[in-house]
ZAMARGU-4260 file (C-alpha; in steps of 0.2 Angstrom, whole numbers, plus 5000, padded with zeros to 4 digits):
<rodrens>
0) 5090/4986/4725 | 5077/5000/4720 | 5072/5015/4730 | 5058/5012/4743 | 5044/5024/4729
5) 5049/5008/4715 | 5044/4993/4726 | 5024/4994/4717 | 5035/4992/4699 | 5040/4979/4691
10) 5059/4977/4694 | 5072/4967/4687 | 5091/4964/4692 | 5105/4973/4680 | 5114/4964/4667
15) 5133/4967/4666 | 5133/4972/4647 | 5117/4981/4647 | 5114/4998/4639 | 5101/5006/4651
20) 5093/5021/4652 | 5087/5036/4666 | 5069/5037/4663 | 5055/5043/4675 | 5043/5030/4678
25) 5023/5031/4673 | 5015/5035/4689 | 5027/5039/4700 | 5038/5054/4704 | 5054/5044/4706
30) 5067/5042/4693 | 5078/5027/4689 | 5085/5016/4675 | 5076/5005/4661 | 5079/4997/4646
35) 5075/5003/4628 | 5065/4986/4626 | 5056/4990/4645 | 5053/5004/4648 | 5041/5002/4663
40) 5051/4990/4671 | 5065/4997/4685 | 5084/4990/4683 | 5087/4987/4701 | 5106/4986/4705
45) 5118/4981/4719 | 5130/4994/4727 | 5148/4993/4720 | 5136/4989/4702 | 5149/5001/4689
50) 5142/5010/4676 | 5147/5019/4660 | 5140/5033/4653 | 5139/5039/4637 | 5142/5057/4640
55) 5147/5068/4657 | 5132/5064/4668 | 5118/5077/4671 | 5105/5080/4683 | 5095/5091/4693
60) 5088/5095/4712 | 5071/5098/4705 | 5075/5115/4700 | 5074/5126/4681 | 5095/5123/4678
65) 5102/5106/4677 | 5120/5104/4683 | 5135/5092/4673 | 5145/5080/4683 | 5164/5081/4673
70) 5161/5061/4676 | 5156/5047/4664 | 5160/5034/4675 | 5151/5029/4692 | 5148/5017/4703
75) 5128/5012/4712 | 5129/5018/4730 | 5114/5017/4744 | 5117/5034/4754 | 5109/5036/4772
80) 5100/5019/4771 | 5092/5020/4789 | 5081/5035/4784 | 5065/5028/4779 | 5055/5035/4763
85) 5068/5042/4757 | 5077/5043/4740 | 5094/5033/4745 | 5097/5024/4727 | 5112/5037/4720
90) 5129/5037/4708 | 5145/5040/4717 | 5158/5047/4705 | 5179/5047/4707 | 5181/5061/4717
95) 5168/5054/4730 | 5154/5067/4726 | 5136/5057/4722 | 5121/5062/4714 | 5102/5053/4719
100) 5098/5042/4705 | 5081/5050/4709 | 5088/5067/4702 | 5097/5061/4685 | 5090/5070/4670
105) 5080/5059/4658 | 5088/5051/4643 | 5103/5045/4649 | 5112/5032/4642 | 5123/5020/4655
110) 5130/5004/4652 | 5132/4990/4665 | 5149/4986/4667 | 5154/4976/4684 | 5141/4968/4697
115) 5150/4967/4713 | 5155/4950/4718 | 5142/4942/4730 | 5144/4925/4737 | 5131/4914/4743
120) 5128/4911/4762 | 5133/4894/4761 | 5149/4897/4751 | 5152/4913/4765 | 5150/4898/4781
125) 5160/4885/4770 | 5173/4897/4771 | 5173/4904/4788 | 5171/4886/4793 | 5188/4882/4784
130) 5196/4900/4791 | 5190/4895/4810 | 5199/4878/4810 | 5215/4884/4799 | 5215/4897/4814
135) 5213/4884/4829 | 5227/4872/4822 | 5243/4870/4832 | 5258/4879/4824 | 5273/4868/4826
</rodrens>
């Protein structure tokens, strides 16, 4: 998942492992995460995607100062999804605060840690399948 400003860019899923960085992308506004080795390519993650970063995370709201999070640890979070044209790509730390991915400072180093597990539609109805006629059997 990348912000609706990325969809023009060349995008790539995240790779548990991966040592990304927050970079602001060549022609656009919008800020997100890259590899060293691509930099004009966005890393587009899942939500519940866990990441590590190097240091206490810092951002700003667009304003002179720049504000820490006490955090290094966070987890990739779409907030307010049904607004349209709107930043909703953002980090939600341990204590439940978030910050817009949009709005990290430059130069951050994060790595991938965990993609959230995601089954395939046909294993999900395999499955339901089996749970719906465990269900329906007679207990005796």
């Amino acid at each position: 998942m990348c912000d609706y400003s990325l969809h023009a860019m060349a995008t790539r899923p995240a790779v548990v492992g991966e040592t990304l960085i927050s970079t602001t992308f060549r022609g656009t506004s919008t800020r997100g995460f890259a590899s060293e080795r691509e930099p004009a390519v966005a890393v587009c993650m899942l939500p519940g995607t866990e990441l590590a970063f190097a240091q206490d995370v810092k951002f700003d709201s667009r304003w002179i100062w720049t504000k820490t999070i006490g955090f290094r640890v966070g987890k990739f979070n779409a907030i307010n999804p049904h607004v349209r044209e709107r930043h909703h790509d953002a980090i939600e730390f341990p204590d439940g605060s978030y910050v817009l991915v949009t709005q990290l400072c430059e130069g951050q180093r994060a790595t991938v840690l965990q993609l959230p597990v995601v089954h395939p539609v046909a294993e999900r109805t395999a499955t339901q399948a089996g749970s719906d006629s465990a269900a329906s059997l007679p207990t005796g």
